[in-house]
N, C-alpha and C positions, 0 to 999 in steps of 0.2 A: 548352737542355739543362742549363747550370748550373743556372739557377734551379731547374727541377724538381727536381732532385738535391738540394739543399742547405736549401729550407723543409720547417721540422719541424712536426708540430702544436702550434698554443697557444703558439706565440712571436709575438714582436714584432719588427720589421726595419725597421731605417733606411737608405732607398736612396736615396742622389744621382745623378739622371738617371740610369738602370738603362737606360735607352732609347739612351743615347752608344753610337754607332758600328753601329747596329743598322736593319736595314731597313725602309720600311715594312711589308713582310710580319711579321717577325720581331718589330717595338714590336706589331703586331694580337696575334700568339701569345703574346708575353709580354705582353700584359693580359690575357688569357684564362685564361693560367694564375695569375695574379695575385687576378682575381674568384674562382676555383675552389680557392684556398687558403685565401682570407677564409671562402670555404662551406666547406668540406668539410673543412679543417684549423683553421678555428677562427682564424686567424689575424688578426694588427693588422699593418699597413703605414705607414711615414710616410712619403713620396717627395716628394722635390724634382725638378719637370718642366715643362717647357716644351713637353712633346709631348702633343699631341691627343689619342692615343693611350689615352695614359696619363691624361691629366686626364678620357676620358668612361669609366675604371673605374665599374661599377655602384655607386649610392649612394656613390659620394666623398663627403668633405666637404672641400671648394677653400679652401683661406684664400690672397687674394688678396696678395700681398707689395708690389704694386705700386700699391697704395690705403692711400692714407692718411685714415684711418685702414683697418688691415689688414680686408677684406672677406670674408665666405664667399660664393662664389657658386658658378652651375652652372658646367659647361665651356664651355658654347656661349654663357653671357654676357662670355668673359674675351677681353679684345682680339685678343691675337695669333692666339686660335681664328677670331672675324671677321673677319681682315685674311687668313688662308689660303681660309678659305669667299668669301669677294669675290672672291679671284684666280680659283681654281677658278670661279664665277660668271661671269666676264668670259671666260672662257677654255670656256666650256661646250662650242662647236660642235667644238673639238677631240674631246673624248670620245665625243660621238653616233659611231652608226656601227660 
């Protein structure tokens, strides 16, 4: 609810982990509303994250901080996104059902 409240159109916002302390339910909703203020408010976002979440926002563009030299890439090429999809992987027969 902050967030909704507080982006204006045609501005620019610098967020450091905006996802801290927040659920998986709640990092989904706030990307959602994050893509739908890029669209619809015209909006620029820089964010600093480390959550899945937030790094598969539509058309990001990833600058890898942890390549050197600094990389763009997608979400799903960035390590610690593979190191959570393998767990999840290894761990599948929990889910079915």
């Amino acid at each position: 609810m902050f967030f909704d409240k507080q982006i204006e159109e045609n501005a620019l916002y610098l967020l450091d982990e905006p996802e801290n302390s927040l659920s998986p339910k709640f990092q989904l909703e706030l990307k959602y509303l994050i893509e739908d203020s890029v669209r619809y408010k015209n909006c620029q976002l820089v964010i600093a994250t480390h959550s899945p979440f937030m790094l598969s926002l539509k058309n990001a563009k990833i600058y890898n901080l942890d390549e050197t030299p600094v990389a763009v890439q997608k979400w799903y090429e960035l390590e610690n996104v593979k190191i959570m999809c393998e767990l999840f992987k290894e761990n599948q027969e929990y889910f079915e059902n």
